[in-house]
TORDODREN-448017 format. One record per residue: residue in three letters; x, y, z of N, C-alpha, C in turn. Coordinates in pm, whole numbers, padded with zeros to 5 digits, always signed. Example, Ala and Ser with C-alpha at 12.3 -4.5 7.8 and 13.67 -1.06 7.14 Angstrom:
# TORDODREN-448017
ALA+01319-00569+00780+01230-00450+00780+01320-00330+00780;SER+01285-00225+00708+01367-00106+00714+01290+00003+00787;
//
This chain:
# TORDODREN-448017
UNK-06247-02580+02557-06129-02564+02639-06157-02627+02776;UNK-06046-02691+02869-06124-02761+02964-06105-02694+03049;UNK-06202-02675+03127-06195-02558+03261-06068-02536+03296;UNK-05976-02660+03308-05862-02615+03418-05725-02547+03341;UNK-05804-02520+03187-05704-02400+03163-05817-02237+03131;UNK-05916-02266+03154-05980-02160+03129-06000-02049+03228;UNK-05941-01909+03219-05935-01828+03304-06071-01755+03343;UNK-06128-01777+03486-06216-01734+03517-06203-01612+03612;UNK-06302-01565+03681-06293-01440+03771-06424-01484+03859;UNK-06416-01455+03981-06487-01442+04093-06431-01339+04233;UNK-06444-01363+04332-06421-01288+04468-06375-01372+04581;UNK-06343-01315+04663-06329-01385+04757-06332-01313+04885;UNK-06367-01336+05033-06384-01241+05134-06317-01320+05231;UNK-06233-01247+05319-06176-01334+05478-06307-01310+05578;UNK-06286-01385+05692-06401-01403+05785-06328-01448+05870;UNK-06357-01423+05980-06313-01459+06132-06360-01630+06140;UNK-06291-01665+06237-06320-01822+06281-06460-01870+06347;UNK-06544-01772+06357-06631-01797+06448-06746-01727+06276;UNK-06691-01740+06181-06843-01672+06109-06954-01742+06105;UNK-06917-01848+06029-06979-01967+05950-07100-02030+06068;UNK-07013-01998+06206-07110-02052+06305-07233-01946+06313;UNK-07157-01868+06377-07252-01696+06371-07387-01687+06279;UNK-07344-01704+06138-07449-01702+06055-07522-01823+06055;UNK-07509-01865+06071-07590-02055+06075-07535-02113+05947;UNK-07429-02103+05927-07398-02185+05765-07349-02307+05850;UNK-07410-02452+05821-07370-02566+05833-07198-02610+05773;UNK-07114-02688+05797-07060-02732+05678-07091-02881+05676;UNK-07045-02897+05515-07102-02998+05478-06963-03103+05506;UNK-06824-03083+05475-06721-03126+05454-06617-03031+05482;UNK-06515-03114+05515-06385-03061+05549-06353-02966+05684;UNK-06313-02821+05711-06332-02806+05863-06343-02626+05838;UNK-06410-02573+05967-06431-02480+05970-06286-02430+05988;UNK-06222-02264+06026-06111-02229+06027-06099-02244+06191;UNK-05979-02214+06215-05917-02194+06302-05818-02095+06345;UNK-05772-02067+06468-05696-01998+06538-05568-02045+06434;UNK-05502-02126+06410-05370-02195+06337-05376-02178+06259;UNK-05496-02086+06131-05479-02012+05987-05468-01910+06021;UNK-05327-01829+06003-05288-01689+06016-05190-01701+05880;UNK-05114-01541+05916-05018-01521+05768-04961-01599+05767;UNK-04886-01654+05843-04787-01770+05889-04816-01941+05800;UNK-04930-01926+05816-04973-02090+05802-04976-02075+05609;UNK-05017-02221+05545-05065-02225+05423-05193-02144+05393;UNK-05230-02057+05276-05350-02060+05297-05479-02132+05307;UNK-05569-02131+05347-05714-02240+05359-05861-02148+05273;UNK-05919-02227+05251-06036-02149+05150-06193-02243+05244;UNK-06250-02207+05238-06431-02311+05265-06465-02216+05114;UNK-06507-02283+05024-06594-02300+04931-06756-02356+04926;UNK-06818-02293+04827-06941-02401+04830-06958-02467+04777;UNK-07088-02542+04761-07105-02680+04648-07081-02653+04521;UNK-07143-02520+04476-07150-02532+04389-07011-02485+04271;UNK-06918-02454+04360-06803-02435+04387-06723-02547+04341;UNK-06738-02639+04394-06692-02740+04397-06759-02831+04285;UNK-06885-02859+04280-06905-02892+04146-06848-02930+04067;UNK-06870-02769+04005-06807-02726+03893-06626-02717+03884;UNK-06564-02727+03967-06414-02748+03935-06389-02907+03964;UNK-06447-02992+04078-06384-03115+04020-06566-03167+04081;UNK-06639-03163+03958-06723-03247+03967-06679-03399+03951;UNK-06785-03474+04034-06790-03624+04069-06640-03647+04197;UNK-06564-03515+04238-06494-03561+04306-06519-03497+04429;UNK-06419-03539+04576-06405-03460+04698-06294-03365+04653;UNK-06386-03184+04720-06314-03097+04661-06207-03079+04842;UNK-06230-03155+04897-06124-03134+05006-05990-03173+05056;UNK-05890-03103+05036-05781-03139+04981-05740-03048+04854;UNK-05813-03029+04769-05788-02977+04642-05751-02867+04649;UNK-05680-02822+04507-05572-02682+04531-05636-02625+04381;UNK-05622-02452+04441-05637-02378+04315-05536-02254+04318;UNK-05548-02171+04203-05436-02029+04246-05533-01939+04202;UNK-05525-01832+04286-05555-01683+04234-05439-01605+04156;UNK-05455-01528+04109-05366-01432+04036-05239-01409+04087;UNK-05236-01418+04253-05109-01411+04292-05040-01552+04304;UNK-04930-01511+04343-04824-01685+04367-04871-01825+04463;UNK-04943-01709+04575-04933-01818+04666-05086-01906+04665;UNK-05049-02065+04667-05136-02168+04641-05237-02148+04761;UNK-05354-02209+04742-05492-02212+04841-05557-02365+04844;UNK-05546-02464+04960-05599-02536+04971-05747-02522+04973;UNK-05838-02565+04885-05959-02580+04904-06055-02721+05011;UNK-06159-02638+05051-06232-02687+05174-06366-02712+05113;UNK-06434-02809+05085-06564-02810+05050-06698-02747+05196;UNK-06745-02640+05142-06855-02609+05270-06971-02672+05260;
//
C-alpha cells in the first residue's frame, strides 16, 4: 500500500517561538515560528528529517502538506 494512503499514528506538541532556539535545535530548512502563527493564521508544523524522509523521500519536505484527523490542513517545515 503506498504510504500516502496508509493510515499512520504519531504526536504532536505546540512550542513557543523561541523553543527550538532555547534548546539548541539547529534548523536545517525552512523557518523557525513566529509571532504571525496564531489561531488566526494557516497552520505551520517544523518536522524532522526523519520525518521527512520517510513521507516524501528524495524530495524538499518544505512547502509540503499533510492532515491530522481533524479538517484543518498543516503546512509542513523540514527541521
Amino acid at each position: 500500500m503506498p504510504l500516502s494512503t496508509k493510515k499512520t499514528t504519531g504526536r504532536y506538541h505546540s512550542a513557543s517561538i523561541d523553543y527550538f532556539h532555547a534548546i539548541g535545535i539547529p534548523l536545517i530548512k525552512g523557518r523557525f515560528f513566529t509571532n504571525h502563527d496564531d489561531t488566526r493564521s494557516p497552520n505551520v508544523v517544523i518536522v524532522n528529517e526523519t520525518f521527512a524522509r520517510l513521507y516524501w523521500p528524495g524530495e524538499d519536505a518544505v512547502g509540503k502538506r499533510f492532515t491530522f484527523e481533524s479538517p484543518k490542513e498543516a503546512t509542513g517545515t523540514k527541521l
